[in-house]
C-alpha positions, 0 to 999 in steps of 0.5 A, a space after each residue: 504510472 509515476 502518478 499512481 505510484 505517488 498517490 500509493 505513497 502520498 495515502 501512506 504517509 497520510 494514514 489515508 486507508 481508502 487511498 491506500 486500498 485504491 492502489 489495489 485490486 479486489 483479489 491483490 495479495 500483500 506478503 511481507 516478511 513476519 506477518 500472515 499474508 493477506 489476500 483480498 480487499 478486507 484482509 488488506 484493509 485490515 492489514 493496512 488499518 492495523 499498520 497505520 495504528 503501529 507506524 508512521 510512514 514518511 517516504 520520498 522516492 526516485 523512479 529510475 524505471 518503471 517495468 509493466 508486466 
């Protein structure tokens, strides 16, 4: 799980949008407070394409626990 978590972040800080797409399934639905929701694998991809246009992404993370539902 820490595995692919860490390859979630390290796409991120990359700008990498095939990786970032990986960590999600073909009907994941992002949500973040202020922009339109997007459902789907080419709304996402939009919304991550557009991301990396506007952001850099520079993160470092601890995992204290994993929960799987």
């Amino acid at each position: 799980m820490q595995a692919t978590v860490a390859a979630y972040f390290s796409a991120l800080d990359k700008a990498d949008l095939d990786g970032a797409m990986a960590a999600f399934t073909s009907d994941a639905v992002l949500t973040l407070q202020g922009l339109e929701t997007a459902k789907g694998t080419a709304q996402l991809r939009k919304a991550y394409a557009d991301a990396f246009k506007a952001l850099r992404f520079a993160s470092t993370h601890t995992y204290d626990e994993v929960r799987v539902y």
